[in-house]
RODO-2510 file (C-alpha; in nm, 4 decimals, decimal comma):
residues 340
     n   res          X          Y          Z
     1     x     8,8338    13,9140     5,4133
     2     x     8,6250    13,9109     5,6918
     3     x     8,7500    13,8612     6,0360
     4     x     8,5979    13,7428     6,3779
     5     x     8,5565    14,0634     6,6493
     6     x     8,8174    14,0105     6,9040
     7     x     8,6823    13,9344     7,2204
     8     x     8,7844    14,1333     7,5242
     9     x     8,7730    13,9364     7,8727
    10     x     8,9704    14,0851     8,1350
    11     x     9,0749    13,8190     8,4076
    12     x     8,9838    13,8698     8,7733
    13     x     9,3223    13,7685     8,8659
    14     x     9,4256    14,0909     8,7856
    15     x     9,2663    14,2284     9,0614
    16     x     9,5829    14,1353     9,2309
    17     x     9,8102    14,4056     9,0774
    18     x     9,5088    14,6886     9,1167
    19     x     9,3906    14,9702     9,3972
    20     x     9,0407    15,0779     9,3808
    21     x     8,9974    15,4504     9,5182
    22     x     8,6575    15,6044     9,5559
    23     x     8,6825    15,9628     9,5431
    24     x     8,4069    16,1309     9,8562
    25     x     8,3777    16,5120     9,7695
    26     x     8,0996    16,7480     9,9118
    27     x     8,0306    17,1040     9,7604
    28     x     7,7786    17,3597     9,9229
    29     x     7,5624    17,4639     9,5999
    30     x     7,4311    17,7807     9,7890
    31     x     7,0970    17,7192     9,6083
    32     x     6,7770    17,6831     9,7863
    33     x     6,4539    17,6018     9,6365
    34     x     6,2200    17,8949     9,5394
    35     x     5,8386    17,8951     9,6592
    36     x     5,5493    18,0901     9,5979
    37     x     5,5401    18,2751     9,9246
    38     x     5,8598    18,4388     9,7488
    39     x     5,6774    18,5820     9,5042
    40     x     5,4463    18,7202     9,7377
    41     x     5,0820    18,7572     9,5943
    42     x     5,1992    18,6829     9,2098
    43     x     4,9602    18,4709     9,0059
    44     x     5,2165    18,1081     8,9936
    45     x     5,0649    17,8026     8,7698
    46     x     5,0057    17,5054     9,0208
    47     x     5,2326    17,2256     9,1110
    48     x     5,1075    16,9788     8,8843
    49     x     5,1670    17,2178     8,6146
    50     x     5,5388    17,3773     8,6627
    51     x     5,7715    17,3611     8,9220
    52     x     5,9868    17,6598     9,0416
    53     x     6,3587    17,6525     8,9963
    54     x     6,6212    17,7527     9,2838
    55     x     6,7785    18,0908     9,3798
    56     x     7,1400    18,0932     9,4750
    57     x     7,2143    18,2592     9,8557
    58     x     7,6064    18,3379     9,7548
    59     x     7,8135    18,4497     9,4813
    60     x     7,8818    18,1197     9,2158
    61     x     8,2312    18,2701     9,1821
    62     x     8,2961    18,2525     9,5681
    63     x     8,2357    17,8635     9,5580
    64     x     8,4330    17,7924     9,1687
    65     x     8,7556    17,7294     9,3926
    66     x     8,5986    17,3816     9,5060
    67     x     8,4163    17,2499     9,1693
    68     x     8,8403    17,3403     9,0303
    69     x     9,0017    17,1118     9,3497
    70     x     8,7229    16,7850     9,2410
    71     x     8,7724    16,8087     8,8778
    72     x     9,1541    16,8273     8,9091
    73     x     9,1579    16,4961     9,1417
    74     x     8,9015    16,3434     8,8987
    75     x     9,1633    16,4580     8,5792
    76     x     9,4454    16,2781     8,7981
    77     x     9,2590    15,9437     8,8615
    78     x     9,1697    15,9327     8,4821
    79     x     9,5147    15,9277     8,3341
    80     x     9,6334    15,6566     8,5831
    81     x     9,3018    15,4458     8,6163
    82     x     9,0154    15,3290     8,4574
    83     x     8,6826    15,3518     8,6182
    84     x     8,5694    15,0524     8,8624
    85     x     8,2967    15,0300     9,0829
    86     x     8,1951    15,3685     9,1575
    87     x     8,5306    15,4707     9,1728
    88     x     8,8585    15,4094     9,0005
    89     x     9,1608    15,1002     8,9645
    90     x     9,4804    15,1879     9,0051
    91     x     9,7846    15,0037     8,9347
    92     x     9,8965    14,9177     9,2828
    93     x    10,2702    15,0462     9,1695
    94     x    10,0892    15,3902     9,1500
    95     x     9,9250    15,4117     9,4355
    96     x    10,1244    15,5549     9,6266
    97     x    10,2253    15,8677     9,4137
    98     x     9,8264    15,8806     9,3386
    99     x     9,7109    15,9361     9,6551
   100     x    10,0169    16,2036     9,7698
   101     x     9,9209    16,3718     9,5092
   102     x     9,5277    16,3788     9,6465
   103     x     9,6377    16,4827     9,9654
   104     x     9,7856    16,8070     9,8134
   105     x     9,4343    16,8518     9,6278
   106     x     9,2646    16,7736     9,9779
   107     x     9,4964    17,0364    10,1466
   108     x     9,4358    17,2892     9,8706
   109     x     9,0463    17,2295     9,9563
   110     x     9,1111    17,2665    10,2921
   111     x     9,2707    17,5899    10,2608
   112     x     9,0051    17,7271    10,0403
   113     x     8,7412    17,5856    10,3094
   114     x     8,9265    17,7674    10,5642
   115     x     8,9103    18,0586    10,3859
   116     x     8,5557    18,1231    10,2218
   117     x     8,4309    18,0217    10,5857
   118     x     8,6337    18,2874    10,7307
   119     x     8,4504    18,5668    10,5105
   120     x     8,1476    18,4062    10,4494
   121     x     7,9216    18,6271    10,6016
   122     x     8,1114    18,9504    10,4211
   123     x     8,0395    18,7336    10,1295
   124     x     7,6654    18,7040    10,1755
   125     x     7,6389    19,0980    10,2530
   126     x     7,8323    19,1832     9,9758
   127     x     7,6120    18,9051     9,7431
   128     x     7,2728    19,0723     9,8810
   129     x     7,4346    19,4186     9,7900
   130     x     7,4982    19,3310     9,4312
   131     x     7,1494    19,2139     9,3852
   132     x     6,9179    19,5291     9,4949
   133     x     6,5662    19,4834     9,4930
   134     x     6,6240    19,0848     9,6095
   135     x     6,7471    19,1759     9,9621
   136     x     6,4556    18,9593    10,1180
   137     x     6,4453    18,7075     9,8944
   138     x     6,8275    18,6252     9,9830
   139     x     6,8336    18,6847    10,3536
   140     x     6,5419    18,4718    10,3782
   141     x     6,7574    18,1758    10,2550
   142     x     7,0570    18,2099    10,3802
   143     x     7,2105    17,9109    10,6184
   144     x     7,4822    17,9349    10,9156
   145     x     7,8385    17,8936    10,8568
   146     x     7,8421    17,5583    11,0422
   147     x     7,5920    17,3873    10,8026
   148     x     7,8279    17,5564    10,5113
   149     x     8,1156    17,3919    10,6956
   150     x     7,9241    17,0548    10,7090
   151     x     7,8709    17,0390    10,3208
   152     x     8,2505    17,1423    10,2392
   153     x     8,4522    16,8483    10,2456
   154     x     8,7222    16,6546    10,0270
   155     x     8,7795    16,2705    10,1060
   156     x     8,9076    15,9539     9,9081
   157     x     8,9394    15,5611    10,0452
   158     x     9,1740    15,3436     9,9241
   159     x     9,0801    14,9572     9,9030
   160     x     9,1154    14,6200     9,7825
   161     x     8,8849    14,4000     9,5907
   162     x     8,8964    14,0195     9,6290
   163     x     8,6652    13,7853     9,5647
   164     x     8,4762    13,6327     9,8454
   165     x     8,6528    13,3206    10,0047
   166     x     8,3938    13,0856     9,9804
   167     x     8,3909    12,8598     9,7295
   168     x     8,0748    12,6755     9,4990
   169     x     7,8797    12,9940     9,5282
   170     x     7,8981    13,1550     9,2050
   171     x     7,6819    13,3979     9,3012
   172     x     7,8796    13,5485     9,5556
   173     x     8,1008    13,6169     9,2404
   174     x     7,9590    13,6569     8,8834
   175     x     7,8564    13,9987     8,9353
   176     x     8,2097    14,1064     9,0313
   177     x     8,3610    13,8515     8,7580
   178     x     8,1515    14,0522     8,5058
   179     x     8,2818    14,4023     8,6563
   180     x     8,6588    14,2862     8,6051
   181     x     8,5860    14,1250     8,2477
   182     x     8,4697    14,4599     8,1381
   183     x     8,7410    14,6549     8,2490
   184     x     8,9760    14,6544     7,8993
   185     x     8,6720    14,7338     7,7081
   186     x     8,6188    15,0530     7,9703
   187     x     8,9108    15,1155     7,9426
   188     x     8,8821    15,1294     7,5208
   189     x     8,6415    15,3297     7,5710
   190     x     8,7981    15,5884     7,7682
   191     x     9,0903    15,5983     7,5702
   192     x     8,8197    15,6867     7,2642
   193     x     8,6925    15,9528     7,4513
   194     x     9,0390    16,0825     7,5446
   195     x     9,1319    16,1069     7,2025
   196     x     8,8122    16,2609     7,0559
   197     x     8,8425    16,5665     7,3236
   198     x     9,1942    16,5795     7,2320
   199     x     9,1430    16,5374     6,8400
   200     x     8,8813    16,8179     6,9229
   201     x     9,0809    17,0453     7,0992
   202     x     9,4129    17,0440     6,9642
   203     x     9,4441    16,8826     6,5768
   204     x     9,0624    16,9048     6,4120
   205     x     9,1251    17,1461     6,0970
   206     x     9,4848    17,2506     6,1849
   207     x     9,7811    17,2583     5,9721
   208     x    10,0318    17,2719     6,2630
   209     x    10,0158    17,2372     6,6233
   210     x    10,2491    17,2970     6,9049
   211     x    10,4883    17,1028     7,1199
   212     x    10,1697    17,0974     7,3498
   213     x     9,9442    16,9238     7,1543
   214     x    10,1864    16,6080     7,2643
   215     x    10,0997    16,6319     7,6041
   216     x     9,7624    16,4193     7,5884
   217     x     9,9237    16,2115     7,3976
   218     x    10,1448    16,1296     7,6248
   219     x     9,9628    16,1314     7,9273
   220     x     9,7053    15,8492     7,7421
   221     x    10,0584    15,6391     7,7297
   222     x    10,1469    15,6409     8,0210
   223     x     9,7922    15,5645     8,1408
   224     x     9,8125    15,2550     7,8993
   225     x    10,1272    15,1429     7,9623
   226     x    10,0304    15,1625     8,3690
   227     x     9,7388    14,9304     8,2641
   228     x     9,8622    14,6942     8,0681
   229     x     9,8809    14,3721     8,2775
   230     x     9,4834    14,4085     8,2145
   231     x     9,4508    14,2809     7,8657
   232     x     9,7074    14,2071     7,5715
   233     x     9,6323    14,4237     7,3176
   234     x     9,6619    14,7344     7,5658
   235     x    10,0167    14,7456     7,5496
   236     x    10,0853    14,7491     7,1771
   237     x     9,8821    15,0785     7,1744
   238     x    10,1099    15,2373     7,4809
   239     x    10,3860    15,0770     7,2132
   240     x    10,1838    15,2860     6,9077
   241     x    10,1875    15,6170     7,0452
   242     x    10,5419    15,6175     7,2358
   243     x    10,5918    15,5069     6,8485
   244     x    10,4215    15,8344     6,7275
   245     x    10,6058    16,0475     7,0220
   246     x    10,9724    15,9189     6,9602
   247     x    10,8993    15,9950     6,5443
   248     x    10,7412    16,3340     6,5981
   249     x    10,9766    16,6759     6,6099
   250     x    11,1062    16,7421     6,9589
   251     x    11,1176    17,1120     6,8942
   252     x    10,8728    17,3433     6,7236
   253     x    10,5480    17,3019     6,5138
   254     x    10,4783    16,9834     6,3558
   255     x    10,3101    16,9421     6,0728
   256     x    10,3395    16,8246     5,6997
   257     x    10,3408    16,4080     5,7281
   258     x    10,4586    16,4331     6,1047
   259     x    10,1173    16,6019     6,1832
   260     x     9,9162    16,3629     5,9236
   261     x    10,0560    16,0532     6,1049
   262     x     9,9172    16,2088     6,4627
   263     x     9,6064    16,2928     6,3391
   264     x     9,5694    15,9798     6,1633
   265     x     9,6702    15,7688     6,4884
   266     x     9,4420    15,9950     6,6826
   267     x     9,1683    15,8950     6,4233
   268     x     9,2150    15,5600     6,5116
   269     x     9,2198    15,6211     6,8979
   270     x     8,8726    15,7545     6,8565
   271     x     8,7384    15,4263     6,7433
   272     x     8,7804    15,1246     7,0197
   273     x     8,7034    14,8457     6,7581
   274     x     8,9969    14,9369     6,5767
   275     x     9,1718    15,0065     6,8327
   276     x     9,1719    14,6862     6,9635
   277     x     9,1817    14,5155     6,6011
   278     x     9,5278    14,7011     6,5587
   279     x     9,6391    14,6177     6,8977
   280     x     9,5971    14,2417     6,7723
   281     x     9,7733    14,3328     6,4590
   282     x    10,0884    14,4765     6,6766
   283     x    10,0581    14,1071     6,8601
   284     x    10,0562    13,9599     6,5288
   285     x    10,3787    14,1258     6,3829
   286     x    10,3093    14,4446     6,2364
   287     x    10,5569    14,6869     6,3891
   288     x    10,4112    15,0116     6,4882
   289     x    10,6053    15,2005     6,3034
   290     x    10,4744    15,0529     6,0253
   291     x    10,0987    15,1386     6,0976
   292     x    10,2078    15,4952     6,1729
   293     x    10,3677    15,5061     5,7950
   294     x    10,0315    15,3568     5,6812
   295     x     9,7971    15,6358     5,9006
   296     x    10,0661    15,9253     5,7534
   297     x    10,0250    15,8145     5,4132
   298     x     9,6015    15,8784     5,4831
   299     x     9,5483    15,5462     5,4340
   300     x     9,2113    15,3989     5,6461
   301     x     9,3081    15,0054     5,7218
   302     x     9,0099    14,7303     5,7484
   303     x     8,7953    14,8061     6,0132
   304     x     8,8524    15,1629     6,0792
   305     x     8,5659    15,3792     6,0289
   306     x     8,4056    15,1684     5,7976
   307     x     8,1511    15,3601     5,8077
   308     x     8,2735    15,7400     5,7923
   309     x     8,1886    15,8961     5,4980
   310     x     8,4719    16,1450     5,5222
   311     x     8,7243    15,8567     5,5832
   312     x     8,9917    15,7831     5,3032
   313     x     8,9283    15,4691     5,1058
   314     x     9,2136    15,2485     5,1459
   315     x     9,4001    15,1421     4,8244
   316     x     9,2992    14,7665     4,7341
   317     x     9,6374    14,7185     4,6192
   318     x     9,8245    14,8264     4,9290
   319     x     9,5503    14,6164     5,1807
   320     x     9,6418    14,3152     4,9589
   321     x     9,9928    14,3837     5,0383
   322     x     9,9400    14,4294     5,4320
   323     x     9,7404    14,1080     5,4292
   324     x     9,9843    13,9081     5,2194
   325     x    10,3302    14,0293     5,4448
   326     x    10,1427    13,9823     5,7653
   327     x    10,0347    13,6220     5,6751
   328     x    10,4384    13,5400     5,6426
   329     x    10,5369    13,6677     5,9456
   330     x    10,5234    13,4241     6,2881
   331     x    10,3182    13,5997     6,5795
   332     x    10,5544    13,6528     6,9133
   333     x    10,5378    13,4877     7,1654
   334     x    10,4105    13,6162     7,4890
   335     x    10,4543    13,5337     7,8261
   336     x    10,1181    13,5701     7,9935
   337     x    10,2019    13,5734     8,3667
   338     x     9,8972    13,3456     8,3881
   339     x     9,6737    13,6771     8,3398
   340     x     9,5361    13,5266     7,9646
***
């Protein structure tokens, strides 16, 4: 039976219940561009030809303590937003823990500042000393701390997005229209990619994983369920894996069927058209405990990785089943909030 794709248009009312934050971090690179006069007399190819690379002026270690501080407030805005504009939306009801928590990343990058500037000339002497023969080449390079200071720095706004007031100018708004409209599908998508670095990480190949290997999972629910005035089927899949959480072993390793039905679900995750077809299933009636049994018994439903060679073949006599008990049972009904 073939089935229409489910179209996903998110609303721009929702902009009402969302925070953008744009995330504004500098980080010295301590490279500077090589030339030929570095090289002295040396026979270089022309321009036109090849380019030279850089040479780094400071120790890559001394400066790892800043690239640490932006990727863990980029990991933060990640499980609570979805990207938006250069930057991220936030459910307005998080906002508030999201950015205390970036001002204890911004102090942590202040400290660090404080602290590499402090040495930073001990750091270039002692960089030059562990690279003998290149004590030129370095010191020739090398900036003051004050335009070090200048390209240290860790910064975040916090904003609202409206439309503009004027009305009959639907210019003023389709670009933004199509920017919120796309936002469940991003979001999809980054749930996809979630799950494939987790899948990758944690449950390809293994027989039994830890307690740990939960934690994604749970942090992708929560990020869901914070989202999911944004479109309907994003809820049933918060609903799928707190599903998946609740039926999994609270203390130990998991594995045997309990581990199937994760990686099975995960499977799924990793695939946004399905994703979103099985959300619309869960709106439909199909409990999600019931699509968990189906994933643990390695059973691939319609429309998931159709095209996967090393996906199971679902039995014909259990789809005709699914189909036939899903037809009989009446879809919920949903309050929409006027957001669909």
């Amino acid at each position: 039976m073939t089935t229409s794709p489910v179209v996903l248009r998110t609303d721009i009312t929702v902009l009402k219940q969302l925070t953008a934050i744009r995330l504004d971090v500098a980080i010295w690179t301590a490279r500077k561009k090589l030339t030929a006069a570095d090289f002295g007399s040396s026979d270089l190819p022309p321009e036109k030809l090849a380019s030279l690379g850089s040479k780094r002026v400071c120790n890559p270690e001394d400066l790892r303590i800043f690239a640490a501080l932006k990727a863990r407030a980029i990991a933060l805005l990640e499980r609570t937003g979805v990207r938006f504009l250069g930057g991220w939306a936030i459910p307005e009801a998080k906002t508030a823990a999201v950015v205390e928590e970036l001002g204890r990343i911004g102090s942590a990058f202040e400290d660090a500042k404080a602290a590499f500037l402090a040495r930073y000339d001990e750091a270039i002497r002692q960089w030059i000393s562990d690279n003998p023969g290149w004590e030129t080449l370095i010191a020739g390079s090398t900036v003051g701390v004050d335009t070090v200071r200048s390209r240290l720095g860790f910064g975040w706004q916090v904003f609202q997005v409206a439309p503009p007031r004027s009305k009959g100018k639907a210019e003023f708004t389709s670009s933004l229209n199509s920017e919120v409209g796309g936002l469940a599908g991003t979001l999809f998508d980054e749930v996809a990619k979630s799950a494939t670095e987790t899948w990758r990480k944690s449950y390809a190949d293994k027989t039994e994983v830890s307690q740990k290997a939960l934690s994604p999972l749970r942090s992708l629910r929560a990020k869901l369920t914070g989202l999911a005035f944004i479109e309907p089927r994003v809820a049933p899949i918060a609903d799928l894996i707190q599903a998946a959480l609740t039926a999994a072993p609270a203390k130990g390793l998991i594995g045997g069927a309990h581990l199937a039905m994760l990686q099975g679900m995960l499977d799924l995750l990793r695939d946004p058209e399905a994703v979103v077809s099985h959300g619309q299933r869960i709106l439909d009636g199909v409990s999600p405990e019931r699509l968990l049994d189906e994933l643990a018994a390695g059973h691939v439903l319609p429309g998931i990785h159709d095209d996967d060679p090393d996906a199971s073949v679902c039995d014909a006599s259990v789809a005709d089943t699914v189909i036939e008990d899903e037809a009989t049972m009446p879809a919920p009904l949903l309050d929409s909030l006027g957001l669909w």
